[in-house]
N, C-alpha and C positions, 0 to 999 in steps of 0.2 A: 589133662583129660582124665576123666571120673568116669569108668563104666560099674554100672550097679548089675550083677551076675544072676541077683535074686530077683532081678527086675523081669514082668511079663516081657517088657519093649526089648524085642531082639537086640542080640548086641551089635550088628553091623546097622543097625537103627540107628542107635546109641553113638558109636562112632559117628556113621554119616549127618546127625543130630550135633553133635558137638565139636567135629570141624568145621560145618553150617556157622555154628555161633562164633567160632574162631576167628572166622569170614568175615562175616559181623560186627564182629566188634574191634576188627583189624589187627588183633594177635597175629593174622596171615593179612598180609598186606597182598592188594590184587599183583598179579605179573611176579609174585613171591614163591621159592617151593616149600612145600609143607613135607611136613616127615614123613618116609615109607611106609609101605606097607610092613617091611620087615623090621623098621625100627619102632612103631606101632605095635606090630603081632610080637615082639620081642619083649618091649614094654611090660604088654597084659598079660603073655604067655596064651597069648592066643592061636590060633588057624590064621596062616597069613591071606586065606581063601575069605576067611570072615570079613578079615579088616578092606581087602579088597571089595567084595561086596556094596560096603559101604560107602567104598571110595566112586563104586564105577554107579553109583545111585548119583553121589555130587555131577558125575561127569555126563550123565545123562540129562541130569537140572542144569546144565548149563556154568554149574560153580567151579568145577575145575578144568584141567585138561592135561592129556599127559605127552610129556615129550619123551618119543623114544630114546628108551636109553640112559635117562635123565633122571625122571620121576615125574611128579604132579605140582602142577601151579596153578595157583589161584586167579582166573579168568581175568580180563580186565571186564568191568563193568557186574561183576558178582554181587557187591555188595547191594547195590541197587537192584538188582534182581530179587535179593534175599529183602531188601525190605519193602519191596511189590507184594510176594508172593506173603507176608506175615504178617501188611494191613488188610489184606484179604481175606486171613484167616482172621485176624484181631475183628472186623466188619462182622464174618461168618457167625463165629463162637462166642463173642459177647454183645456186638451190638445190634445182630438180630433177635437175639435173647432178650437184651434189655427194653427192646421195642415191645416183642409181645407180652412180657409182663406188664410195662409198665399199660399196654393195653389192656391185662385184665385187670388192671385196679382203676381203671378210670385215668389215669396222668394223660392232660392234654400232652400236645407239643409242648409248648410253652413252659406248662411244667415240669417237662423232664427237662428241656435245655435248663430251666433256672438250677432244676435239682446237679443237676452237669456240673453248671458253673460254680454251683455252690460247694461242690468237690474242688473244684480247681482251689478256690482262694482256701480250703486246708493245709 
């Protein structure tokens, strides 16, 4: 984990952001526990309130959950959560963008799917 201090994006963002991707990309395996709060806030020398923060953002999206007592584990069915919720954003933020430009230049259909595909075979 890499938190940026100079960064605008809060740091309990930034945590909740990058055990997301942990998630993800299976670093934390579902039904797996993930490191504390306090060996997190120890880590970065942080407010163990911060890193909490960030945790109980996972735990409201459904990606972790905590056993008293215990600590936090990774949902079963998280990871498919997280990549519902990131082709939605992927949809949102690039490929309703790439629709209305390619709207103001005139690109039928046809020729954005070709221009598409002609990405793919690079």
């Amino acid at each position: 984990m890499k938190l940026d201090f100079e960064s605008e994006k809060p740091i309990y963002l930034q945590i909740s952001d990058q055990i997301e991707d942990a998630v993800f990309t299976r670093a934390f395996e579902e039904e797996t526990q993930i490191p504390s709060t306090t060996e997190i806030s120890t880590a970065f020398k942080i407010n163990p309130a911060t890193v909490l923060k960030g945790m109980n953002q996972l735990v409201d999206n459904g990606i972790i959950y905590k056993k008293r007592g215990v600590g936090m584990f990774v949902r079963k069915g998280a990871q498919d959560k997280i990549r519902t919720k990131r082709q939605q954003q992927f949809f949102e933020n690039y490929v309703e963008t790439l629709i209305a430009e390619a709207g103001k230049l005139g690109i039928t259909r046809q020729e954005l799917v070709a221009l598409i595909e002609r990405g793919f075979e690079k």
